[in-house]
C-alpha positions in Angstrom: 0.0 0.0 0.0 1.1 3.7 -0.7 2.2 5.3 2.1 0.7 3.2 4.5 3.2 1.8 7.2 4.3 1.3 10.5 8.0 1.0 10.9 10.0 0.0 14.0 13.6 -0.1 15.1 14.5 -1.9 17.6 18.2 -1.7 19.1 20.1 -1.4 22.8 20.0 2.1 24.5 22.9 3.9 23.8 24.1 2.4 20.7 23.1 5.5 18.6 20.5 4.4 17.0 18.6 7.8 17.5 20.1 10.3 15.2 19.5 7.5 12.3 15.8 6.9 13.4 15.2 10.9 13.7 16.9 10.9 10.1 13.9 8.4 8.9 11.4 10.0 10.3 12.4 13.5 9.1 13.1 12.6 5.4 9.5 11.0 5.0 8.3 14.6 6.9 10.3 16.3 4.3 9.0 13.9 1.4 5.2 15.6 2.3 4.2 11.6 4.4 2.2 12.5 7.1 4.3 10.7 9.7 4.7 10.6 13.1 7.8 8.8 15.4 7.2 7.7 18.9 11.0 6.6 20.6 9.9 3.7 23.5 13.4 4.2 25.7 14.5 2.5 28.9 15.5 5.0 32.2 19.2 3.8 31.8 21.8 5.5 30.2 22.9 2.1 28.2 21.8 -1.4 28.0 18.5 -2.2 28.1 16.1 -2.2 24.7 15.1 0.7 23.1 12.2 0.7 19.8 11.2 3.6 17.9 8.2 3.7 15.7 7.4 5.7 12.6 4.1 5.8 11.4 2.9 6.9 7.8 -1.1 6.6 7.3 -1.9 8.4 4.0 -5.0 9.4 6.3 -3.2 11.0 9.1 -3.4 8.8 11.8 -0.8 9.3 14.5 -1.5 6.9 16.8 0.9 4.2 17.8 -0.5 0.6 16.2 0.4 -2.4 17.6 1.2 -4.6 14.7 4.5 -3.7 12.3 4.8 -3.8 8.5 8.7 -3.2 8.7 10.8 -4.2 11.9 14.6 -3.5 12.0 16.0 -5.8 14.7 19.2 -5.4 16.0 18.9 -6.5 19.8 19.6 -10.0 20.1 17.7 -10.0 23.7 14.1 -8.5 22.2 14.5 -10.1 18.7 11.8 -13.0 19.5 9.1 -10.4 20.5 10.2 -8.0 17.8 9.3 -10.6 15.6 5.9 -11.3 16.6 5.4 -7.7 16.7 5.0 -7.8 13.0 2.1 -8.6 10.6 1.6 -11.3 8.4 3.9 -10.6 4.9 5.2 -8.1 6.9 9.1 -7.1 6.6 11.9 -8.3 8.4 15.2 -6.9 8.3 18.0 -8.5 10.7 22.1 -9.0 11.2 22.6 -12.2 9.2 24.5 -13.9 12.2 21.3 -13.0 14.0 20.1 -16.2 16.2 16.0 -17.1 15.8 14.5 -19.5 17.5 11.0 -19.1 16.2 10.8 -18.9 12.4 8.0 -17.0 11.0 7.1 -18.5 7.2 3.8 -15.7 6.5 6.6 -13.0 7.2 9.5 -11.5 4.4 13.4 -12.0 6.3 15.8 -9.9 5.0 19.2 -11.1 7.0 21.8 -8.2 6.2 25.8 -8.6 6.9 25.8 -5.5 8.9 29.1 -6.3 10.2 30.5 -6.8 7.0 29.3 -3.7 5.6 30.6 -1.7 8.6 34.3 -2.4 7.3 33.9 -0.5 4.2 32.6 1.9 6.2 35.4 3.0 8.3 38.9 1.8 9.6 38.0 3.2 12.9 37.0 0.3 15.2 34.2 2.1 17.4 32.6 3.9 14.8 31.4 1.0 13.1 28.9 0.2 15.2 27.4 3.6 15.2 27.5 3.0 11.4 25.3 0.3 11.4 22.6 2.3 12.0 23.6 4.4 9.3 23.7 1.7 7.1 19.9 0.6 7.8 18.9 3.8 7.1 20.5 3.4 3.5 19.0 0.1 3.7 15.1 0.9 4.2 15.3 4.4 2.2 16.1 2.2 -0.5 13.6 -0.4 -0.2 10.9 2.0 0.4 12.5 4.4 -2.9 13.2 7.4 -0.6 15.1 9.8 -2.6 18.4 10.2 -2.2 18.7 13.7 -2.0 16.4 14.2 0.7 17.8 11.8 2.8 21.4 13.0 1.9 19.9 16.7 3.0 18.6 15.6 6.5 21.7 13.8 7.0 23.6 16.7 6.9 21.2 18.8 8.7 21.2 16.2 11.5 25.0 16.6 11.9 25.3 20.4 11.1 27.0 20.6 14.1 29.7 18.1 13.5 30.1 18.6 10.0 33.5 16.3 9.7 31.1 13.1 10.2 28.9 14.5 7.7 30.6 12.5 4.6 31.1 9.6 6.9 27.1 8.8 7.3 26.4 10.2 4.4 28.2 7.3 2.7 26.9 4.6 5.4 23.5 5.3 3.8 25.0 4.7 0.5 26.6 1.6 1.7 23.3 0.4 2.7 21.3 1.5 -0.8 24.4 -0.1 -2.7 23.5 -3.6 -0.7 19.7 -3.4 -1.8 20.8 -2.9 -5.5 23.8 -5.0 -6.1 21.7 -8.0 -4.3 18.9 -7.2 -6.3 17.0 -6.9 -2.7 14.0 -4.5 -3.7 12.7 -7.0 -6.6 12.7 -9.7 -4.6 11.3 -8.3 -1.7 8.7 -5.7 -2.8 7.1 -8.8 -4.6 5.2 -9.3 -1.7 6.0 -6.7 0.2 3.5 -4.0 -1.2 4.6 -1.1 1.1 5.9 2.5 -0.5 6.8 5.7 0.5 6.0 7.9 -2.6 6.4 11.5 -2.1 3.7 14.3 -1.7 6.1 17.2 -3.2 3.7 19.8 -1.0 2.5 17.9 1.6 3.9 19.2 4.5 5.1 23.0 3.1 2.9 24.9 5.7 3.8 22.2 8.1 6.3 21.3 11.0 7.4 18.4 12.8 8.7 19.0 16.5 8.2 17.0 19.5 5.6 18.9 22.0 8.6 20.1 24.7 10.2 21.8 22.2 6.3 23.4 21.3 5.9 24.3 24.8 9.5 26.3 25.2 8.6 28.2 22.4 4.9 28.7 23.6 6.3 30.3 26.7 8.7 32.3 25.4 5.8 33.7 23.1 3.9 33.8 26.4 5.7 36.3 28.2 8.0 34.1 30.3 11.1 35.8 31.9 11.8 33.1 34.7 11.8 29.4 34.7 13.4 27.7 37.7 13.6 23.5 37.2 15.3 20.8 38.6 16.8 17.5 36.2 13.6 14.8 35.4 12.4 13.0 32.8 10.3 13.5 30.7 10.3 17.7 31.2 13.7 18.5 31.4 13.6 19.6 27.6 10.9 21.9 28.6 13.6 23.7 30.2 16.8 22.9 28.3 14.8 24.3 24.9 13.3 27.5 27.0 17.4 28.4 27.4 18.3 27.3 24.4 15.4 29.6 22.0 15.6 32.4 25.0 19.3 32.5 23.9 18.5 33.2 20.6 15.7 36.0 20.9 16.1 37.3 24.6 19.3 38.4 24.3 20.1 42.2 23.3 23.7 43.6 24.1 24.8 41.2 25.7 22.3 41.1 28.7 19.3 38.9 28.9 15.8 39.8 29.8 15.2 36.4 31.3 16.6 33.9 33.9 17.0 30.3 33.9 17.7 28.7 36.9 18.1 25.2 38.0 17.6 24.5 41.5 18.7 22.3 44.3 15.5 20.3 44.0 11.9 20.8 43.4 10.8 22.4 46.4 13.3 25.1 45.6 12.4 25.6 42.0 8.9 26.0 42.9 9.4 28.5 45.8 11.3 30.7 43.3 8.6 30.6 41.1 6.2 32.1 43.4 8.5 34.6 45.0 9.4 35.9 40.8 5.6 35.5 40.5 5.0 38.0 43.6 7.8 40.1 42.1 5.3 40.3 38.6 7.1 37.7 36.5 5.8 35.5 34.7 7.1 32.6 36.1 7.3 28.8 35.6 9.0 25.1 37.0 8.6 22.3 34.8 8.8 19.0 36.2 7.1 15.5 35.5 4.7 13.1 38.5 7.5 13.0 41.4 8.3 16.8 41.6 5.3 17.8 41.6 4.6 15.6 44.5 7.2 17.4 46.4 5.7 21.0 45.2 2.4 20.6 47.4 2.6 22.3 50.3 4.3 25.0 48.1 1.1 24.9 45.6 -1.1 26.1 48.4 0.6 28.5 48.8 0.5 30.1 45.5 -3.3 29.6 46.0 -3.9 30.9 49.8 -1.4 33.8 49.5 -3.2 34.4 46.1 0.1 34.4 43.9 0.1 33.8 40.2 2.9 31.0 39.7 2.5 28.0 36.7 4.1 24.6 36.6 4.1 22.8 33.3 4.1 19.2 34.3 4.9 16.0 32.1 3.3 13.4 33.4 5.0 10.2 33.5 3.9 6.4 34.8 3.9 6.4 39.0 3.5 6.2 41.5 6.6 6.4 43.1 9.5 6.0 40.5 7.6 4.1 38.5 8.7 3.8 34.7 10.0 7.0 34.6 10.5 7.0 30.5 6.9 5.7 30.0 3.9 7.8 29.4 0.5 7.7 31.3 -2.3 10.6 32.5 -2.1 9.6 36.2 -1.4 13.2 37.5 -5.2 14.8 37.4 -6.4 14.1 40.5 -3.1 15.6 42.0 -2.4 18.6 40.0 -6.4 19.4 41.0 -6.1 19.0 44.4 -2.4 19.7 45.1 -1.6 20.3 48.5 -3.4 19.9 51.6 -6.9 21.6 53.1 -10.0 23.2 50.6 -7.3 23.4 47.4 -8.7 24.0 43.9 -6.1 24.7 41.2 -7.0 25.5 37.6 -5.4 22.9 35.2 -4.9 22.5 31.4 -4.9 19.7 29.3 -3.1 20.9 25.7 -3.9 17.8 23.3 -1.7 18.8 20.3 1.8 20.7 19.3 -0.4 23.7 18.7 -2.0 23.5 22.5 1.3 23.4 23.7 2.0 26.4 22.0 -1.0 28.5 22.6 -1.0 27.3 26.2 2.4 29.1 26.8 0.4 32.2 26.9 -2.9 30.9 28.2 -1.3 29.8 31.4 0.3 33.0 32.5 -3.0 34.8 31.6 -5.0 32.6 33.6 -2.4 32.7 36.6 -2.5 36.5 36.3 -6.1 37.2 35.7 -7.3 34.5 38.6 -3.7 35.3 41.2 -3.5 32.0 41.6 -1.3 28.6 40.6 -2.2 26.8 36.9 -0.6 23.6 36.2 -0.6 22.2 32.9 -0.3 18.7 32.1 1.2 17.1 29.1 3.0 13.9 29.0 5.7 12.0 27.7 4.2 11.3 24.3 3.2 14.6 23.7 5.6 16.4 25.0 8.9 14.0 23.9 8.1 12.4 20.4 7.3 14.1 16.9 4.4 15.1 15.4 3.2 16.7 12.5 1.9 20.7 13.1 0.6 23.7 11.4 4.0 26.4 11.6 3.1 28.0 15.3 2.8 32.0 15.0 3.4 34.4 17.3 0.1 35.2 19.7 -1.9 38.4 18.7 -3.5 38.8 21.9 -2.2 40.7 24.4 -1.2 39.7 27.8 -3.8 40.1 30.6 -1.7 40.4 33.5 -5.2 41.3 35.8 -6.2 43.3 38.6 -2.4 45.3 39.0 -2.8 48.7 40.4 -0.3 51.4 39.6 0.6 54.4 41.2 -2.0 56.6 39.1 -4.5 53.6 39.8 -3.6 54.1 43.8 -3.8 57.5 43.7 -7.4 57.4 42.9 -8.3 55.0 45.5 -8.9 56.1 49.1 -7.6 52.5 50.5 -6.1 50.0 48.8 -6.8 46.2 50.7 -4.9 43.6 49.3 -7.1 40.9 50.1 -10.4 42.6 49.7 -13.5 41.0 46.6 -13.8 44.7 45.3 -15.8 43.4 42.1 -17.5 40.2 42.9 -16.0 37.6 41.3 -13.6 36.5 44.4 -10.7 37.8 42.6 -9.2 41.3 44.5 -6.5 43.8 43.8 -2.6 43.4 44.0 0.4 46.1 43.8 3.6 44.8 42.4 7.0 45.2 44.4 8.6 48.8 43.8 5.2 50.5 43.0 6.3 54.4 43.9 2.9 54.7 46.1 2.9 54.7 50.2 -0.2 52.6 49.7 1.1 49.8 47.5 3.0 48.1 50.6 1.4 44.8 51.8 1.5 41.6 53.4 1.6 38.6 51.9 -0.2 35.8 54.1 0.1 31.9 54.0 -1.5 32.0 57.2 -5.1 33.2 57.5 -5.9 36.8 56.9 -8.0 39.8 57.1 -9.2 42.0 53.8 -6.1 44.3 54.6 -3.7 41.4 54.9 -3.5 41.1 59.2 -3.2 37.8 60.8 -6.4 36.6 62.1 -7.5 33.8 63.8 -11.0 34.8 63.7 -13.8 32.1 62.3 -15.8 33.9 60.7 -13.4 35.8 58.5 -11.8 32.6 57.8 -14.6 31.1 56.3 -15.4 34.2 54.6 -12.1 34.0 53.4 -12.3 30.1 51.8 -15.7 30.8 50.4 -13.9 34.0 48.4 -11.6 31.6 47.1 -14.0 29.1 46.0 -16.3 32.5 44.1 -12.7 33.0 42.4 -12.4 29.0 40.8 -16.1 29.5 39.9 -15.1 32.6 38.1 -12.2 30.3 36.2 -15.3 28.2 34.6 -16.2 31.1 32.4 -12.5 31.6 31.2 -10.7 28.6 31.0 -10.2 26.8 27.1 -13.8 25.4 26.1 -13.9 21.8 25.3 -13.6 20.6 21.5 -17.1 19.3 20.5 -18.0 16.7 17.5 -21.7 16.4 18.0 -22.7 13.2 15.7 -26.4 13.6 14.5 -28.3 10.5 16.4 -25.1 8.9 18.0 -26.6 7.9 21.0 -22.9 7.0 22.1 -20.3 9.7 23.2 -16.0 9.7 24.0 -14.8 12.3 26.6 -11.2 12.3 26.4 -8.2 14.9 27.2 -4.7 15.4 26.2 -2.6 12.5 24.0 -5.7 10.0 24.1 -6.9 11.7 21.0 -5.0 10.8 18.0 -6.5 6.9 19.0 -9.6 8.3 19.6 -10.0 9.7 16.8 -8.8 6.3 14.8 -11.2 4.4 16.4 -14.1 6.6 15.7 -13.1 6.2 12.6 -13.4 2.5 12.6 -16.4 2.2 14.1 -17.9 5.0 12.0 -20.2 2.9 10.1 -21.5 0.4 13.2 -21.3 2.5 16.1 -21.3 6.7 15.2 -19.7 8.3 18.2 -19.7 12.0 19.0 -16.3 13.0 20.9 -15.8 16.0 23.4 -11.7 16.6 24.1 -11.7 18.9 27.2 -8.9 21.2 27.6 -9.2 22.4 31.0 -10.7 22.2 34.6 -12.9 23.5 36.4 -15.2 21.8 34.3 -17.8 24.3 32.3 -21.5 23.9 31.6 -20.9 22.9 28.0 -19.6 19.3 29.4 -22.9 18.8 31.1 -24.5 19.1 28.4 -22.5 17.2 26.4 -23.1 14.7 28.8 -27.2 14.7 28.9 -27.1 14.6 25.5 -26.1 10.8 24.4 -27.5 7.9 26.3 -24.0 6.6 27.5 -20.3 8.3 27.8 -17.4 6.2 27.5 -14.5 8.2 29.3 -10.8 7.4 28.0 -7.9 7.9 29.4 -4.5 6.5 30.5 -4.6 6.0 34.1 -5.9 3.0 36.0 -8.6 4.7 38.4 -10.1 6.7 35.7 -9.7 10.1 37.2 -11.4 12.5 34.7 -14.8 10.2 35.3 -14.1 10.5 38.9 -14.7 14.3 38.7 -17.0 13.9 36.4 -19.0 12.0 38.4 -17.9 14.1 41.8 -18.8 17.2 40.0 -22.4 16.2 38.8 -23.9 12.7 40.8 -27.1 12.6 39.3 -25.3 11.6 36.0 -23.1 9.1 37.4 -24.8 5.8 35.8 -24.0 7.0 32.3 -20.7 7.5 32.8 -18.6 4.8 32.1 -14.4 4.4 32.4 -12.5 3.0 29.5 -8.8 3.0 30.9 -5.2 2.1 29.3 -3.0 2.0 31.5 0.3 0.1 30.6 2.9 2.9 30.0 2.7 2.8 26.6 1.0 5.7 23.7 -2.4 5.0 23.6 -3.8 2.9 20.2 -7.6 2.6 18.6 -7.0 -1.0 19.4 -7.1 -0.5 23.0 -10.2 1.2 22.9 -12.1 -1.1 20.8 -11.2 -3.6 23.1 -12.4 -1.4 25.7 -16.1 -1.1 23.7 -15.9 -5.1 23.6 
């Protein structure tokens, strides 16, 4: 079939198999494919197995798929299951002193004397083996008639920054093309083999393929961000390594920077120094994944008590605990929407593509601004660490609403100024920033419970007072917060709610069941929950709620948030650590 595959690699961690694999993926991008690459790594440096997984689907689906057509497989200890892993008259491409012990006849076995080709390659003893995967990239662009000259191109984009290995991969991949021709490898094979990659010379023009971390940096850095404090953990730490990295590049005049990066003894640091540049009127930001923000709770109520705007982008990872740190899951909701201890309410969003991440950059600092309050937003390791396919991102057009900041004009015209005081109604007061020229702008800033004016009382009634303020302020959030994405279906008496990565799979199994079982699909994009999800809701006779965590969290609060709904809300949960597929949730209708 015409572009129509799923490809995997599978090698050991740390033999460099990644550049080569990104080198694939990017040179079917370039060749207009609508592709997508999902890298399945272990948590140590080197050793254990490591697969990565190009899709093309001439229909856009970006879901990972269980079943290969092509599987590279170079790691002796995975090279049974790799195996199984592919389809009938699927493609099989091995070392030729590869050992298997179950034979597959319905598959095609292309045993390739890697070794052997590695010492035309290169005198150098330990670059051969980092050739090898050079040479499989030469071998499958050939077989699936990539051209040359896009491949050569990426290759040397790849290594830009080493350009004295440039001509050295460059003629691995030859090596590997010269193999399938000399051995007359592509006739034989594509006789059964029916896969191709034939280019779409303006497919992807308008289009750009990035991984959603790298989305995200840029997103804040359109978004107004001037401090990001982090400490070191997968799968975020490229949220904060690409902030520096672009912030470098367009943050920088004369020499001096107008932002700060800093990375911090541990989480509880990075998040404290988020809220105190918050209180100082930066927008400010930590990025971390399941475990630090476990250690940022007691911090997080304090962004919402002492009413200080302060964001952490979090990508979620499986827990608890450790967990698989390198594996991806949705398990984080229930946390990031309770964080920290006592009546806590935070307002969290759930970007679903590269262009969420993006706009989200902004949307979070408005929202932590405009409410004075903590916003955590939650991608996750697919999303945020493997490639997809977007629209180019532009620069936002809206300004930024930095909310209720009085200046020293504003305080001028005021006869008091109380820091703490619901001057409008919507639970949401005033604030002064640090350095305002005013004799009223001074305040307190309370963690501990508090009059209007910011003095420490122990009093009941204003503390109650006090909560049920805060509480006005989240119902405030439900008005501005990103709407849900609604495809009403005419008659489907059967809905999906889902949020975040679930929905390229979702989207594939509607897609399958289109003609048996119409589905209407909601994607919501932020909590508090708004009144368009109820109705969402009352109108299909049952909801099926998916998601990648094992308790189902989203129909939790679902059902939390309105009871008398409950019974038509059903969980349909994935929850193994791996990208979510359509197969999974068929099985889940079954």
């Amino acid at each position: 079939m015409k572009n129509n595959f799923n490809l995997t690699v599978a090698t050991v961690n740390g033999s460099g198999s990644q550049s080569s694999n990104q080198i694939l993926a990017r040179s079917l991008f370039r060749m207009g494919l609508p592709v997508s690459a999902k890298n399945l790594f272990p948590s140590n440096i080197a050793g254990l197995p490591t697969w990565f997984t190009i899709r093309v689907s001439s229909e856009g689906f970006t879901a990972r798929k269980k079943l290969n057509d092509i599987v590279v497989a170079l790691n002796p200890a995975t090279i049974e299951k790799d195996i199984q892993s592919l389809r009938a008259d699927g493609l099989l491409i091995t070392a030729a002193d590869a050992v298997i012990l179950n034979k597959r006849a319905d598959v095609i076995h292309l045993p390739i004397p890697f070794k052997d080709l590695s010492l035309k390659a290169t005198d150098v003893a330990k670059m051969r083996k980092m050739l090898i995967n050079m040479i499989y990239v030469g071998i499958v662009a050939e077989l699936l008639e990539m051209p040359e000259n896009i491949v050569n191109e990426v290759v040397a984009d790849q290594f830009a920054d080493k350009p004295s290995v440039i001509v050295l991969n460059t003629n691995a991949v030859v090596l590997g093309r010269d193999h399938v021709r000399s051995n007359n490898l592509k006739s034989t094979v594509l006789e059964k083999f029916k896969h191709r990659a034939e280019a779409i010379p303006s497919g992807n023009n308008d289009k750009i393929l990035i991984d959603g971390n790298s989305a995200s940096a840029l997103g804040l850095l359109d978004g107004g961000c001037t401090f990001l404090a982090w400490y070191p953990i997968t799968p975020s730490s490229s949220v904060a390594e690409s902030f520096q990295k672009y912030a470098k590049q367009s943050r920088t005049h004369d020499k001096k920077n107008n932002y700060a990066v800093v990375q911090a003894e541990d989480e509880l640091s990075a998040i404290n120094m988020v809220i105190g540049a918050g209180w100082a009127g930066a927008r400010a930001l930590t990025a971390t994944s399941g475990p630090g923000l476990s250690l940022m709770a007691e911090a997080a109520g304090l962004s919402y008590f002492a009413e200080i705007p302060s964001v952490i982008w979090n990508v979620q990872r499986a827990g608890p605990s450790t967990g698989l740190p390198t594996r991806t899951m949705q398990a984080d909701l229930l946390a990031s929407y309770r964080l920290s201890h006592g009546d806590t309410e935070h307002v969290v969003l759930l970007p679903g593509s590269i262009e969420e991440c993006f706009e989200f950059g902004q949307t979070c600092f408005d929202l932590a601004e405009h409410l004075q309050t903590l916003v955590i937003v939650l991608s996750d390791l697919d999303l945020g660490m493997n490639f997809w396919i977007s629209k180019k991102l532009k620069s936002g057009t809206k300004p930024y609403n930095r909310g209720k900041v009085l200046d020293a004009k504003a305080l001028n015209d005021l006869e008091s100024f109380a820091r703490y005081k619901d001057v409008d109604g919507d639970g949401i007061p005033y604030r002064t920033l640090p350095g305002t020229p005013h004799a009223k702008a001074a305040y307190f800033t309370r963690g501990t419970s508090h009059t209007e004016t910011s003095a420490y009382s122990e009093d009941n009634v204003n503390f109650e007072n006090l909560l049920i303020r805060l509480k006005k302020k989240f119902v405030t959030a439900r008005d501005i917060v990103p709407k849900p994405v609604i495809d009403q279906v005419s008659k489907a008496e059967t809905a999906l709610i889902s949020y975040g990565s679930s929905e390229p799979a979702v989207q594939e199994a509607r897609h399958i069941l289109k003609s048996t079982k119409p589905t209407s699909h909601m994607r919501i994009r932020a909590l508090p929950l708004q009144p368009e999800i109820r109705e969402f809701i009352e109108s299909h006779k049952e909801i099926y709620v998916v998601e990648q965590n094992r308790d189902g969290q989203l129909a939790m609060i679902l059902r939390n948030e309105w009871p008398d709904l409950a019974i038509k809300i059903k969980s349909l949960t994935v929850f193994d650590g791996l990208p979510m597929t359509a197969e999974d949730i068929l099985k889940g209708f079954k």
